[in-house]
C-alpha positions as CSV (number, residue, x, y, z in Angstrom):
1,X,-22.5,-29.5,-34.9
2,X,-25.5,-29.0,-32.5
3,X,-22.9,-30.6,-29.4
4,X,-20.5,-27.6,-30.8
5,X,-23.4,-24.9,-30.7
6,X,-24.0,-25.5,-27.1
7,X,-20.4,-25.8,-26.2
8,X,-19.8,-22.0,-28.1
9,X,-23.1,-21.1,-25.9
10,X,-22.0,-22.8,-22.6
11,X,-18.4,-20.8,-23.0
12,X,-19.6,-17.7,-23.9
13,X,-22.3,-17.6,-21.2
14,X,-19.3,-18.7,-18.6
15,X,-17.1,-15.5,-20.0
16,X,-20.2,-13.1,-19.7
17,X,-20.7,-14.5,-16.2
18,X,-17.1,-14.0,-15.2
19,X,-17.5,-10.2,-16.2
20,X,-20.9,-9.6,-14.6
21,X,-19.2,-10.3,-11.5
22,X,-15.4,-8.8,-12.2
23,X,-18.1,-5.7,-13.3
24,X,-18.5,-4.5,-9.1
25,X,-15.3,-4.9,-8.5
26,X,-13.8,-2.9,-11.1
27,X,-16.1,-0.3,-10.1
28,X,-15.0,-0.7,-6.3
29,X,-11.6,0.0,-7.5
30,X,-12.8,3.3,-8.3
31,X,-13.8,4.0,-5.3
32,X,-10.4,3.8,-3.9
33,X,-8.6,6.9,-6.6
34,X,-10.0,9.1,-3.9
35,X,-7.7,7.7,-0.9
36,X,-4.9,7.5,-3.4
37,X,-4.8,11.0,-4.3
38,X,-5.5,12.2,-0.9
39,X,-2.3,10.4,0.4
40,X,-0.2,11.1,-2.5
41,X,-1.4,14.4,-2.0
42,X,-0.5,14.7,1.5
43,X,3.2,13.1,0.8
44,X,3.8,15.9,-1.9
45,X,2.6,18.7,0.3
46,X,4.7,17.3,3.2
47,X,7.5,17.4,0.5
48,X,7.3,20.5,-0.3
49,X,6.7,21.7,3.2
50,X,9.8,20.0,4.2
51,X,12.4,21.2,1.3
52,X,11.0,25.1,2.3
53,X,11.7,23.9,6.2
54,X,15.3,22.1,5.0
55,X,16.4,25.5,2.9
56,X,15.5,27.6,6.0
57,X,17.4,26.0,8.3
58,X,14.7,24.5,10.1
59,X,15.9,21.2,11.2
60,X,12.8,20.9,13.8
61,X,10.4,22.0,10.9
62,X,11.8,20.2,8.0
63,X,12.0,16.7,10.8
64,X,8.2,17.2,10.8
65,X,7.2,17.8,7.3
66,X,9.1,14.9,6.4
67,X,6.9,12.6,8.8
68,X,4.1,14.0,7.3
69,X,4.8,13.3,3.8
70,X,5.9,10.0,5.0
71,X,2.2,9.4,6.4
72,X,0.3,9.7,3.3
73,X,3.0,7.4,1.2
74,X,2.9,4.8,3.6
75,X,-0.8,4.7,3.5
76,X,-0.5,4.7,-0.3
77,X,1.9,1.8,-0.3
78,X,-1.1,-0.7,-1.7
79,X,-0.9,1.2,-4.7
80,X,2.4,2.5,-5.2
81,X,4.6,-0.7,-5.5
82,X,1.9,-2.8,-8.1
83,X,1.1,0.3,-10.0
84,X,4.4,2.4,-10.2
85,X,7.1,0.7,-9.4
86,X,9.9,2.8,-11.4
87,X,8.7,5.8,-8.7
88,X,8.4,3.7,-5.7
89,X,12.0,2.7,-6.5
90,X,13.0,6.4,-7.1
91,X,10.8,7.9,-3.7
92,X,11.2,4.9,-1.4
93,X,13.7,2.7,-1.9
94,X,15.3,0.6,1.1
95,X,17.4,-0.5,2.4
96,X,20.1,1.0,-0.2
97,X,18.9,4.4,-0.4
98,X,20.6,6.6,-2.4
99,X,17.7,9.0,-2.8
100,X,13.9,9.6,-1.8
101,X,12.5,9.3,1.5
102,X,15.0,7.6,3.3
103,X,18.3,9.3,2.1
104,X,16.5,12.2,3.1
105,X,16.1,10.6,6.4
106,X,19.6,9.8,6.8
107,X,20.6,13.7,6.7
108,X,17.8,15.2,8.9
109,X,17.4,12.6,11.5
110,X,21.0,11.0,11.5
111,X,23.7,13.6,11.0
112,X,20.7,16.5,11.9
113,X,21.8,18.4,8.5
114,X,19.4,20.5,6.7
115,X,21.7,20.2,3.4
116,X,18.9,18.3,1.9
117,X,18.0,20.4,-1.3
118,X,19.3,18.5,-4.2
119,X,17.1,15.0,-2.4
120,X,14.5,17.1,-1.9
121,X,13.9,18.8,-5.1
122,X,13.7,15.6,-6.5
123,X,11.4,14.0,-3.9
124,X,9.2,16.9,-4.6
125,X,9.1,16.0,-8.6
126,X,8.7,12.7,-8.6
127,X,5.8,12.9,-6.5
128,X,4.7,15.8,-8.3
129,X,5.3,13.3,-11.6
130,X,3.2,11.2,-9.7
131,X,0.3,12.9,-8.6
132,X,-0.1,14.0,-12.1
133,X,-1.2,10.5,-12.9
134,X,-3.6,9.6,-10.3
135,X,-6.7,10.5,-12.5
136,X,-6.0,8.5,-15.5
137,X,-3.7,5.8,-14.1
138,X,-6.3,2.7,-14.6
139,X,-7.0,0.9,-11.1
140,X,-7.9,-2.7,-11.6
141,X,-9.0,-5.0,-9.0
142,X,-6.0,-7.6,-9.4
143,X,-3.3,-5.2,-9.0
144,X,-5.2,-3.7,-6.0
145,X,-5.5,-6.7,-4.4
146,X,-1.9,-8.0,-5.3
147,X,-0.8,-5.0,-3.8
148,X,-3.2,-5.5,-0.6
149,X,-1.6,-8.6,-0.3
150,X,2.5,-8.1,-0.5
151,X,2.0,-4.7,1.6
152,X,0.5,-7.2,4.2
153,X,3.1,-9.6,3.9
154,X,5.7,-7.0,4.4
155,X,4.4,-5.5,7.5
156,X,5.1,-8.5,9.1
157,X,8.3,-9.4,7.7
158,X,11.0,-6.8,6.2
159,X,8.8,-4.2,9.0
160,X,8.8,-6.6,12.1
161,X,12.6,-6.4,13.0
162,X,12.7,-2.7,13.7
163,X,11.3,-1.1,10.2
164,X,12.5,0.4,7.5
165,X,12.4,4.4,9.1
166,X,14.7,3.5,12.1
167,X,16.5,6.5,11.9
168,X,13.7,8.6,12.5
169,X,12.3,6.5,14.7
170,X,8.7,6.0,12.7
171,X,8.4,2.5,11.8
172,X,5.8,2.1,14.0
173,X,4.1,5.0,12.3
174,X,5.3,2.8,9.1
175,X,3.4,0.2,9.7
176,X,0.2,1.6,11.3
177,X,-0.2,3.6,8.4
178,X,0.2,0.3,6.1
179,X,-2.4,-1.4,8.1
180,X,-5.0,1.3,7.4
181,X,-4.0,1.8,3.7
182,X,-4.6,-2.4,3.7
183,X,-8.2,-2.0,6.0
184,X,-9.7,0.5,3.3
185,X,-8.6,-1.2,0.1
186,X,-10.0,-4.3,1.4
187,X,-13.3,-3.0,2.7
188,X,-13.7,-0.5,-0.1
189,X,-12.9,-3.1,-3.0
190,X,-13.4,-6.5,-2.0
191,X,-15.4,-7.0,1.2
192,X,-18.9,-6.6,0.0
193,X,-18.7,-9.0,-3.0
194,X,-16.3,-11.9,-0.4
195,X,-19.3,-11.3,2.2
196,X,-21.7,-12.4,-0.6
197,X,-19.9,-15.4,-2.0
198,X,-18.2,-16.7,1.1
199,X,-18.9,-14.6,4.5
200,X,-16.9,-17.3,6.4
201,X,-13.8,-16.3,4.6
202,X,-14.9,-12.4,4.9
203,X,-15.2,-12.7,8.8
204,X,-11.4,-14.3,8.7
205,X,-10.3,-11.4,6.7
206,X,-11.5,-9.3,9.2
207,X,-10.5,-10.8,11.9
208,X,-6.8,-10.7,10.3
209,X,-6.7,-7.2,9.6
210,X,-7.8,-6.0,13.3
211,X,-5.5,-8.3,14.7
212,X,-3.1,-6.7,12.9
213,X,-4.4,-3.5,13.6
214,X,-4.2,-4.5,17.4
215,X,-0.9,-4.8,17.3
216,X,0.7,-2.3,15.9
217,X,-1.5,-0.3,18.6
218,X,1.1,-0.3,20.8
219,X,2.9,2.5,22.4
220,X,6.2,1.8,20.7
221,X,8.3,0.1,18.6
222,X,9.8,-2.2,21.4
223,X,6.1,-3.1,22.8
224,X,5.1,-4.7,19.5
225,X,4.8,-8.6,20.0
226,X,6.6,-9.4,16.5
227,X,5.9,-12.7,16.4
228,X,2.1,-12.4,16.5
229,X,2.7,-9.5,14.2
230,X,4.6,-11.6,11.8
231,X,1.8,-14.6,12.3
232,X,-1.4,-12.1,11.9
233,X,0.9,-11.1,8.5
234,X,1.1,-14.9,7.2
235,X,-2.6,-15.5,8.1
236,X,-3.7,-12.4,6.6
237,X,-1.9,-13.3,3.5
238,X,-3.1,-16.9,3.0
239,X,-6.4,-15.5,4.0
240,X,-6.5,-12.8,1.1
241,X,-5.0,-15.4,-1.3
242,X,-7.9,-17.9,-0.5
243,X,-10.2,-15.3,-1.7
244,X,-8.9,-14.6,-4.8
245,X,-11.0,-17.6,-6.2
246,X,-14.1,-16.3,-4.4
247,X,-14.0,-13.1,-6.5
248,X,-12.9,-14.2,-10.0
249,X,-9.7,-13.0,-9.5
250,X,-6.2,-14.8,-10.3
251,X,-4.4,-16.0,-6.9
252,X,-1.9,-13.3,-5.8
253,X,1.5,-14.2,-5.1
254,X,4.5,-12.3,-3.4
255,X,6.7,-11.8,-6.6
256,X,6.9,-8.9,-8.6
257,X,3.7,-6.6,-9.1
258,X,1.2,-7.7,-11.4
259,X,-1.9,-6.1,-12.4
């Protein structure tokens, strides 16, 4: 009975441990709402900037409202595929896209029609649906990470062949703004607590991201070395996989969004 005690006692001191330190990280997470709103916020102004522009006529204006809400999603993308994937569908899906962003895209940037209204009323609610949400949607550490970590993967894979906005011409926009949305999710969330239990593994991070970062620095689309880009993608991932163990959390993988 005593042997059983202590093994009760050895277990429940191992779960309290395991939440003491999950306990900064979920509170990190917080920290990143913020940024989420703000880029949500900027993709449903741009929106709604760019469905005034489209019902005006105003092929020039409603070309450059789209970029802008464009920014502020791509920046939000760690979030948006792990947490609300029935939107993400419904705002960005690609390559068959039927509405959102990119049938939107199609019209202004391809053909150079502003008849745009019935795609952009709906881009317009479904961000609005989703700006709504921000405050109370629950941000755990997991998903944040999981998302961190596909996003990554997908810059340098589906993104590395010529992007996803290649009718506009703003992949490399794309993908910059992917990199940064991955750089402050990390160093918000995770970095301090990796840099406690394993700075080796937090310099690698680091390094991974400004590599990446280095590279899609350059001045266009067809200056982008793709194979490092796709290489500084697989090392980033593994990377960010190998710390999963470091901070309690469950490895992520590349399937469907978990959090």
């Amino acid at each position: 009975m005593i042997h059983v005690r202590v093994a009760v006692c050895l277990a429940m001191l191992g779960l309290g441990m395991r939440t003491a330190s999950a306990a900064p990280l979920d509170v990190a997470a917080e920290d990143y709402r913020p940024y989420m709103i703000d880029g949500i916020g900027q993709a449903l102004a741009g929106a709604r900037e760019l469905r005034e522009r489209a019902a005006a006529g105003d092929l020039k204006g409603a070309k450059k409202a789209w970029i802008s809400a464009r920014s502020g999603w791509e920046r939000s993308e760690v979030f948006t595929a792990g947490f609300v994937p029935e939107l993400d569908a419904q705002i960005d899906a690609w390559p068959n896209a039927d509405s959102g962003f990119h049938a939107i895209e199609a019209e202004l940037f391809g053909a150079g029609l502003t008849d745009v209204d019935g795609d952009a009323k709906a881009l317009v609610g479904h961000l609005d649906s989703l700006h709504d949400r921000l405050r109370d949607i629950p941000l755990t550490p997991q998903g944040i990470l999981d998302g961190t970590v596909r996003l990554a993967y997908e810059v340098g894979e589906s993104k590395a062949d010529g992007g996803e906005s290649r009718i506009s011409g703003t992949s490399l926009d794309d993908m910059r703004n992917n990199v940064a949305g991955i750089d402050f999710a990390y160093h918000t969330i995770f970095a301090p607590a990796l840099r406690t239990a394993d700075a080796r593994l937090a310099g690698a991070v680091d390094a991974r991201i400004e590599q990446l970062r280095a590279i899609v620095a350059a001045p266009d689309l067809q200056h982008v070395d793709v194979s490092a880009l796709r290489r500084a993608s697989e090392e980033l991932v593994i990377t960010l996989q190998g710390a999963s163990d470091k901070l309690g959390l469950r490895r992520s993988t590349l399937e469907a969004a978990s959090q």
